[in-house]
C-alpha positions in Angstrom: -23.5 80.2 87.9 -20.6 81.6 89.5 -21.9 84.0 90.8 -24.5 81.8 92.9 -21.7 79.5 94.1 -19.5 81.9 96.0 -19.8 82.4 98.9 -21.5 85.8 100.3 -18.6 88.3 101.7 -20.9 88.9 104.7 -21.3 85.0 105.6 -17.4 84.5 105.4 -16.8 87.7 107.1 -19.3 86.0 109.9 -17.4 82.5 110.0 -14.0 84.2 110.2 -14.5 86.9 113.2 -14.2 84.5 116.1 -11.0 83.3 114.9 -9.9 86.4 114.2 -10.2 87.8 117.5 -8.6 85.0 119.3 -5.3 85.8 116.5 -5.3 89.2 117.3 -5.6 88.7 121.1 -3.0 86.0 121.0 -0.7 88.4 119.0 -1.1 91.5 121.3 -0.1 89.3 124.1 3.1 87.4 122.6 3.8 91.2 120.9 3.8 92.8 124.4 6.0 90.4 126.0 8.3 90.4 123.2 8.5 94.1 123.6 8.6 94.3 127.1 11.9 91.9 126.7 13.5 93.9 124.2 12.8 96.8 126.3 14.8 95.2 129.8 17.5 94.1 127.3 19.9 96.5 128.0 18.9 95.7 131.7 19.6 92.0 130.8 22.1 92.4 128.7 24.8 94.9 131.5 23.6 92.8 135.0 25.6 90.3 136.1 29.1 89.6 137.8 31.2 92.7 139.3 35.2 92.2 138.4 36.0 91.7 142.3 32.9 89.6 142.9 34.6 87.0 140.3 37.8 87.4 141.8 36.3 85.8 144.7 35.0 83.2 143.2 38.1 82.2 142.3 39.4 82.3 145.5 42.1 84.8 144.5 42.7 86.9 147.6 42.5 91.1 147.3 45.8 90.9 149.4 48.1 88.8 150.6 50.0 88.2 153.4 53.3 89.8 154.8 54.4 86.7 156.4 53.4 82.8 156.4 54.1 82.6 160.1 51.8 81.3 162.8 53.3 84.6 164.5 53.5 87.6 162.3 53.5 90.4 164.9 56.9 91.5 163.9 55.9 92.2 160.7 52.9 94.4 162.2 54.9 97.6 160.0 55.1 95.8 157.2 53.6 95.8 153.8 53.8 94.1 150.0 55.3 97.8 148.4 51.9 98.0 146.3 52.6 100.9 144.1 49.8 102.5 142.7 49.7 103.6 138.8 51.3 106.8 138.0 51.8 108.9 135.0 49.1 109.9 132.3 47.2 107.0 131.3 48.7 106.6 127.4 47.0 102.8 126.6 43.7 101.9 124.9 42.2 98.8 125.7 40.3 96.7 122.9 38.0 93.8 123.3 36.4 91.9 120.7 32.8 90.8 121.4 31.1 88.4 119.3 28.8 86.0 121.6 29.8 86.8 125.4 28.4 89.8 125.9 28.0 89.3 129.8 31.4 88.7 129.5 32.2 92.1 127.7 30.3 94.2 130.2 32.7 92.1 133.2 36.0 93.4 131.4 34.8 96.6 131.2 34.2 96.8 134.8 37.6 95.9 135.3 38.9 98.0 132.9 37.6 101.2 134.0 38.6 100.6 137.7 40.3 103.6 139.3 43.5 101.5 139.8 43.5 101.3 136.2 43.2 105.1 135.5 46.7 106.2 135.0 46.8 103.0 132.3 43.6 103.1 130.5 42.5 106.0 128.4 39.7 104.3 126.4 37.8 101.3 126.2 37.3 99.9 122.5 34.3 97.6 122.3 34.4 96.0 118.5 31.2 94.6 118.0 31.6 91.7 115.7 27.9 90.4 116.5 24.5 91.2 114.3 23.4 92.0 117.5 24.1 96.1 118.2 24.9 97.2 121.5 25.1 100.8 123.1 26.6 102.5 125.8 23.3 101.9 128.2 23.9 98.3 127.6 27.4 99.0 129.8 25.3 100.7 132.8 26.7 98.0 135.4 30.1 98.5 134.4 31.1 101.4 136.5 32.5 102.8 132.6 32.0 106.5 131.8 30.4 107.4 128.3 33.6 109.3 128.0 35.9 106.1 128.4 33.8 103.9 126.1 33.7 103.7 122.9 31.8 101.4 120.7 31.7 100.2 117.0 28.9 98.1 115.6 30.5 96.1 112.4 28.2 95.8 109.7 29.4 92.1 109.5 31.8 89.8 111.8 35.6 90.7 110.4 36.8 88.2 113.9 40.5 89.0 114.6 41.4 91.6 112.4 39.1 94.0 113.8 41.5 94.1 117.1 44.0 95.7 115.2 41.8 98.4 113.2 40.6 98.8 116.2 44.2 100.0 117.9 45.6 101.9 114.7 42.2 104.1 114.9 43.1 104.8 118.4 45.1 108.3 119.6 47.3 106.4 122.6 50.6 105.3 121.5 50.0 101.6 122.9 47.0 98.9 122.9 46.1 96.3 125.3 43.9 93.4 123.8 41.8 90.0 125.2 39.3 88.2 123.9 36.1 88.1 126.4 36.4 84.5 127.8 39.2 86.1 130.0 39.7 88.2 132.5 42.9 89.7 133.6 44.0 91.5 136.7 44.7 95.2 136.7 48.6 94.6 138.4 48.6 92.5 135.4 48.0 95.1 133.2 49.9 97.5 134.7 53.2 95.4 134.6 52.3 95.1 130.7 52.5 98.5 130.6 55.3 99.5 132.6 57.3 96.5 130.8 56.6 98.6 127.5 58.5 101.8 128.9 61.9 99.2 129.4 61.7 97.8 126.1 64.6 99.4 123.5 62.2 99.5 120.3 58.2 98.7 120.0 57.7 95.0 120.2 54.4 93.0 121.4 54.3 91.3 125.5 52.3 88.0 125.5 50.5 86.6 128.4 49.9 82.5 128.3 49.0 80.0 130.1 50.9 77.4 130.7 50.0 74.5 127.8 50.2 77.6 125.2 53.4 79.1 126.7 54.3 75.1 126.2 53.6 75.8 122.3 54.6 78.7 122.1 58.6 77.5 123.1 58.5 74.6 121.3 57.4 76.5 118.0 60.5 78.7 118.4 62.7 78.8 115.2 65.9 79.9 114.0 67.9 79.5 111.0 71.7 79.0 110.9 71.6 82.3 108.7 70.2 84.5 111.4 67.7 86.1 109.2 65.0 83.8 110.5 64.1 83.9 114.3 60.5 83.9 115.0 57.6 81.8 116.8 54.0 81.6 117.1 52.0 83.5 120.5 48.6 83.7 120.5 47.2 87.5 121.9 43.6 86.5 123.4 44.9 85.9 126.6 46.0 89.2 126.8 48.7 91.3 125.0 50.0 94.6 124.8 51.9 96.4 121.6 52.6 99.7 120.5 49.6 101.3 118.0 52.8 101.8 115.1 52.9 97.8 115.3 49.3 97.7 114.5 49.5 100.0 112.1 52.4 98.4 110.2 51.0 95.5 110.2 48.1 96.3 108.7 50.0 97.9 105.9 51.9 94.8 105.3 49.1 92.4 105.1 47.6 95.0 102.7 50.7 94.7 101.0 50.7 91.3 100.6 47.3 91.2 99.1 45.8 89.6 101.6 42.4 86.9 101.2 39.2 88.2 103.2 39.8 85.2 104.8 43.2 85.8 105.7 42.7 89.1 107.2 40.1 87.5 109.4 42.7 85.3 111.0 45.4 88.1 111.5 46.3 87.2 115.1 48.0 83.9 113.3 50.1 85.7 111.7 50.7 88.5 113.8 53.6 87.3 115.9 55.3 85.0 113.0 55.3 87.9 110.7 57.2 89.7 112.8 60.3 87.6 112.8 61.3 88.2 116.6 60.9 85.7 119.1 57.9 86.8 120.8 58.4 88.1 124.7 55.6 85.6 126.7 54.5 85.6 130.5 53.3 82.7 132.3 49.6 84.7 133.1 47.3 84.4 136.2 43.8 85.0 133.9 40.7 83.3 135.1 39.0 81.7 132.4 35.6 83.1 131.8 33.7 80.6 129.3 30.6 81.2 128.0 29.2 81.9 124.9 30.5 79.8 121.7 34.2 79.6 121.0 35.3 80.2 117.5 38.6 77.7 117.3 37.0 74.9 119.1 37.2 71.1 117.7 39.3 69.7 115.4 38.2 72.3 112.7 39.0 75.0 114.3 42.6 73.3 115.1 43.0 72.6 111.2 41.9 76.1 110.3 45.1 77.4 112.7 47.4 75.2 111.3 46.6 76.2 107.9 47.0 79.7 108.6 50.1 79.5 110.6 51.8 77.6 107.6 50.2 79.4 105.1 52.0 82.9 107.6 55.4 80.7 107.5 54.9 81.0 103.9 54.5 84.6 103.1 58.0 85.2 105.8 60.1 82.7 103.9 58.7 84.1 100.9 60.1 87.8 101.8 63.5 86.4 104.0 64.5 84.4 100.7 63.7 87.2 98.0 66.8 88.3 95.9 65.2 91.4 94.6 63.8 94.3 95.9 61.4 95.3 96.7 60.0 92.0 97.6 56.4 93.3 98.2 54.3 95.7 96.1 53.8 99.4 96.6 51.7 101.2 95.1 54.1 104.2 96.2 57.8 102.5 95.2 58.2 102.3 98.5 60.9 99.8 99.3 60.8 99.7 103.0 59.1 96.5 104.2 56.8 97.3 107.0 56.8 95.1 110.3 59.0 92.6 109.9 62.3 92.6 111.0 64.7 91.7 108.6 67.9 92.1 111.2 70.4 89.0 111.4 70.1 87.3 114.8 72.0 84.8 116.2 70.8 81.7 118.2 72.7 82.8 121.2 70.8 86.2 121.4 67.2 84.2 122.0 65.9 85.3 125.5 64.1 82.5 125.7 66.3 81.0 128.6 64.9 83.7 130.9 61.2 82.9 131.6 58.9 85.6 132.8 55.7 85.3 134.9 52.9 87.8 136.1 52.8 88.5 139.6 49.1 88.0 140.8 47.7 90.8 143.7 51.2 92.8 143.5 52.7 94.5 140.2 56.0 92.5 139.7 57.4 90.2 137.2 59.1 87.1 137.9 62.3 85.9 136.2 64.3 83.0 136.7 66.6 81.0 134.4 65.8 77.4 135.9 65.0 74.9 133.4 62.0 73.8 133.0 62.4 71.0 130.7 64.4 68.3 130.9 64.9 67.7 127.4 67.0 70.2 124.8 64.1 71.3 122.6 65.5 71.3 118.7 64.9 75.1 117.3 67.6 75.8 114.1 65.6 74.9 111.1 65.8 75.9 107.3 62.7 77.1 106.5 59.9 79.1 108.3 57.6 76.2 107.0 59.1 74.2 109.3 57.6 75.7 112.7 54.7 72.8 113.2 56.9 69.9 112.5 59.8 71.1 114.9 56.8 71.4 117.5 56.0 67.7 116.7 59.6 66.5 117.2 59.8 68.8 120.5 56.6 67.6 122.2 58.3 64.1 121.3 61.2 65.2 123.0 60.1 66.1 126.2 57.5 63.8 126.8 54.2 63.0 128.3 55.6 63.3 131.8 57.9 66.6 130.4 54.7 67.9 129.0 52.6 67.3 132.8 55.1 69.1 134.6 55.5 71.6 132.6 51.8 72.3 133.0 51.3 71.5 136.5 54.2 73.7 138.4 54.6 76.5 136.0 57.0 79.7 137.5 53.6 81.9 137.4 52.8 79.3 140.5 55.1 81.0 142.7 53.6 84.4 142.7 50.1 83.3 142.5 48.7 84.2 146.1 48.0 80.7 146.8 50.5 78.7 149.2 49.1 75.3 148.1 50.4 75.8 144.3 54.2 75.2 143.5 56.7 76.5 140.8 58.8 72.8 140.5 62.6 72.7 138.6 62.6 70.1 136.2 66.2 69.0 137.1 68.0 69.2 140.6 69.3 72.8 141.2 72.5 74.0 139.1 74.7 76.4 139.8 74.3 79.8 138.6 70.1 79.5 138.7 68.5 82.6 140.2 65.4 83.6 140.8 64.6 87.5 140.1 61.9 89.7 140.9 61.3 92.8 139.2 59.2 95.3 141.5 59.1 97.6 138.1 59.3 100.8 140.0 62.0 102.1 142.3 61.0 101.6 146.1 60.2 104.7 147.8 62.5 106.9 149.4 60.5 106.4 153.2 61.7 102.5 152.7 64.2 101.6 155.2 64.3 97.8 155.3 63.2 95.1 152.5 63.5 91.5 152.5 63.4 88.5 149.9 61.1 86.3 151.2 60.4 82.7 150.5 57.9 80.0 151.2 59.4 76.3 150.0 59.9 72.9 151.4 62.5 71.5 153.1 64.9 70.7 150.2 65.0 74.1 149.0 65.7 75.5 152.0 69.3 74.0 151.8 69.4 75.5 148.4 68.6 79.0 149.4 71.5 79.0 152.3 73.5 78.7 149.5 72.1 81.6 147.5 73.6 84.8 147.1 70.9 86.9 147.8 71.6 90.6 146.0 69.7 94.0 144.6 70.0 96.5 141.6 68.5 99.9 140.6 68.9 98.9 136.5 69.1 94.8 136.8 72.6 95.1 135.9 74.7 96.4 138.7 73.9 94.5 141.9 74.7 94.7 145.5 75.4 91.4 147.6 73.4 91.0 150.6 75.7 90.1 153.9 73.5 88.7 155.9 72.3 84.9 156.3 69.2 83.5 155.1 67.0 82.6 158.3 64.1 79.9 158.0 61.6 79.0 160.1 58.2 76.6 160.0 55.6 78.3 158.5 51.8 77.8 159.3 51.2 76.2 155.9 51.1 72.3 156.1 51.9 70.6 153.1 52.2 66.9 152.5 51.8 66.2 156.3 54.7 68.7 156.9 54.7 72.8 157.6 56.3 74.3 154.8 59.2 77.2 155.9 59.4 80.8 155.3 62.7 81.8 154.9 64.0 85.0 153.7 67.1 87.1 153.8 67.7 91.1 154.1 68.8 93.2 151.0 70.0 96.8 150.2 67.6 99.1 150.3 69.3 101.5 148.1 71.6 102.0 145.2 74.2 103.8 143.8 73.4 108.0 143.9 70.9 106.6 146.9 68.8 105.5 144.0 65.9 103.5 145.5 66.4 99.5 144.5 63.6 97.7 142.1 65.2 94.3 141.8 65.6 91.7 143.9 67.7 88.2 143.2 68.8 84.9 144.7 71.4 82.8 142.9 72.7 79.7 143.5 76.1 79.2 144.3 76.1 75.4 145.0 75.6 72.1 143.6 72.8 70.2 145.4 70.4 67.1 144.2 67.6 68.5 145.3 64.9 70.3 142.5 63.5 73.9 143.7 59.6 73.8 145.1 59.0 77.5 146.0 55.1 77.9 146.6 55.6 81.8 147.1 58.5 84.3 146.8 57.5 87.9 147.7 59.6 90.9 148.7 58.0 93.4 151.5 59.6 96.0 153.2 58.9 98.9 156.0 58.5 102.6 155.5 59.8 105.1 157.9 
């Protein structure tokens, strides 16, 4: 009975063939574009943007000019002092890539520019994504196999995989981003050249300006001195020596760290240390793209709990009576990373602000305020760090808080005439404004001015500026000549801005060539600094 029910293998074979066919013909056809895809995926995958193509996008200029003058034929000999790189190139650069590939491939183009050659010796691309990629998938970038390398993580380890990433490298410093940013290579070199002034390894901290805003308001001290720390973040690109990295690796291993904590290393990177973090107003270009990890309010909670739970683990070691305060599997009773050194309050450099010079390799400093408002830092506990940001932001205010953002310092060596570094307050006696050229000029130099472009109310407070030069930053030589200003060919507000600018020592003591240059002010004035550029340029014999 069965048997006469079924039906005959040939008969269903017969009804089924047709449809078969059409499967199988519809399968070789999605099969072969889906393999012809994943076969142009490394094509895909390394076109797009070239470094200096964004840079124009941007509207940031290649160079700049020597003078703001409708005629600038005097200046004909003139030029910015761009210094190329020197030395052996002694930095390895790390970039995390998790779902900006594109992105990844654009760094690297930067990165392995030849300007960049005596500061990058390799190129670490972490791979945090499922997805691997391989050095054909960097084709566009310009980047020798020899410069890359890359590491495929068997599973997404976010932020601690920057700093694996620079203890396994063989230079004795690291330079790290995340890939929604891209940084300029005068940028990078001033990182580095900054490194070779500092007196023991510490971390430099580009920002912009709402998270250079945090970033002072989070600062904390205790009336102890043990405690003196604050919060940067390093994705907007930072620099450190590989023994940081590698110490504090071996702390948080140390301290028994959670999976989940490691993750989230960069928040506790700079609190950990217990020394106010040196930060730089940047000049990155946001890239975007992709899908940000700390985005939303979840992401926000998930950095607050970490940077609490960071403030924890420091007040935890600051206040232990007995050593040693962490385990060792070795007795060892050194505690690795953080600085345990008393510091007082008055040592915080934090009253000198520092911005990036965009185009040329400088760094701006200048010790005019930029709040109006005392921020409140000496606290009792690290634990403390997020509620003394709360009282600070109430401190300076909504308006505090736009100015701050709108006419940052970083404003007045940004290339771009039309953007303004703004004093909070009218200027005070004793403010300066410093440029550090980090590099000796060259012997062939034979004249150099500090030049200015600002409105009509700072020029009264340059002509009474002192207007001086150094070889160390120390020991400076005063300038005899007047400032001279004249209208420039920039119109601002319905009014040409002026260029003024005043004639410094060339050289120093020994004939040493000068690197710094300085105006202070020697007056009392109510009018508030606007200076749109401040440049220093200079003929060669």
């Amino acid at each position: 009975m069965f048997l006469n029910n079924r039906v005959p293998q040939t008969s269903q074979k017969g009804t089924r063939a047709p449809s078969l066919g059409l499967g199988a013909l519809v399968c070789a056809l999605v099969c072969g574009i889906v393999a012809a895809f994943a076969s142009m995926s490394g094509y895909w995958r390394s076109s797009g943007r070239s470094a200096d193509r964004t840079l124009r996008e941007w509207d940031i200029p290649a160079n700049l000019p020597i003078s703001y003058l409708q005629d600038v034929s005097h200046y004909e000999n003139y030029t910015r002092l761009m210094r190329p790189a020197s030395g052996r190139a002694d930095t390895t650069a790390v970039i995390l890539n998790w779902s900006r590939f594109p992105n990844v491939v654009l760094i690297a183009s930067l990165l392995c520019k030849p300007v960049l050659d005596g500061v990058i010796s390799q190129i670490f691309v972490w791979n945090n994504s499922p997805n691997p990629v391989t050095i054909k998938d960097f084709a566009s970038s310009g980047c020798s196999p020899e410069k890359l390398k890359i590491y495929n993580s068997p599973s997404n380890i976010l932020f601690q995989a920057r700093f694996m990433a620079c203890a396994q490298s063989s230079t004795p410093y690291c330079f790290t981003q995340d890939d929604d940013y891209l940084i300029r290579p005068e940028i990078i070199q001033a990182l580095r050249r900054r490194m070779t002034d500092l007196d023991h390894a510490k971390a430099v901290h580009l920002l912009p300006p709402h998270e250079h805003l945090s970033s002072q308001l989070r600062e904390i001290h205790s009336a102890d001195g043990r405690l003196h720390t604050s919060f940067a973040w390093l994705g907007h690109g930072t620099i450190f020596s590989r023994s940081n990295a590698e110490e504090f690796l071996e702390l948080l291993h140390r301290l028994n760290f959670s999976f989940e904590e490691m993750t989230m290393a960069d928040n506790y990177f700079s609190i950990l240390r217990n020394e106010v973090p040196e930060i730089w107003f940047d000049q990155g270009i946001e890239l975007g793209g992709g899908q940000p990890f700390t985005a939303g309010t979840d992401g926000d909670s998930r950095n607050r709990r970490h940077i609490t739970k960071a403030a924890q683990y420091l007040d935890g070691i600051l206040n232990c009576d007995t050593w040693p305060c962490i385990s060792s599997a070795s007795g060892d009773r050194r505690i690795p990373y953080i600085s345990v050194a008393k510091s007082p309050i008055a040592s915080s450099t934090s009253s000198v602000t520092k911005a990036a010079c965009a185009v040329v390799t400088c760094i701006l400093e200048t010790n005019i305020r930029l709040l109006l408002s005392q921020s409140l830092h000496t606290v009792d506990s690290a634990q403390a760090m997020l509620s003394i940001e709360e009282k600070n932001v109430e401190l300076i205010g909504v308006d505090g808080k736009e100015h701050y953002l709108s006419h940052p310092p970083s404003s007045a060596v940004d290339g771009q005439p039309h953007t303004s570094f703004v004093s909070a307050e009218n200027a005070r006696m004793g403010d300066f404004i410093h440029l550090d050229l980090l590099d000796a000029v060259t012997p062939e130099t034979r004249a150099l001015d500090m030049a200015f472009l600002v409105d009509i109310g700072t020029e009264q407070i340059l002509r009474d500026c002192a207007f001086a030069s150094s070889t160390d930053g120390i020991h400076w030589t005063l300038s005899e000549v007047e400032v001279q200003c004249f209208d420039s060919s920039v119109e601002h507000e319905h009014r040409f801005l002026r260029e003024c600018y005043a004639p410094v020592q060339v050289r120093g003591g020994s004939n040493t060539g000068i690197r710094h240059v300085r105006a202070s002010y020697q007056g009392s004035m109510d009018e508030k600094w606007h200076i749109h550029e401040v440049w220093v340029r200079g003929v060669s014999i």
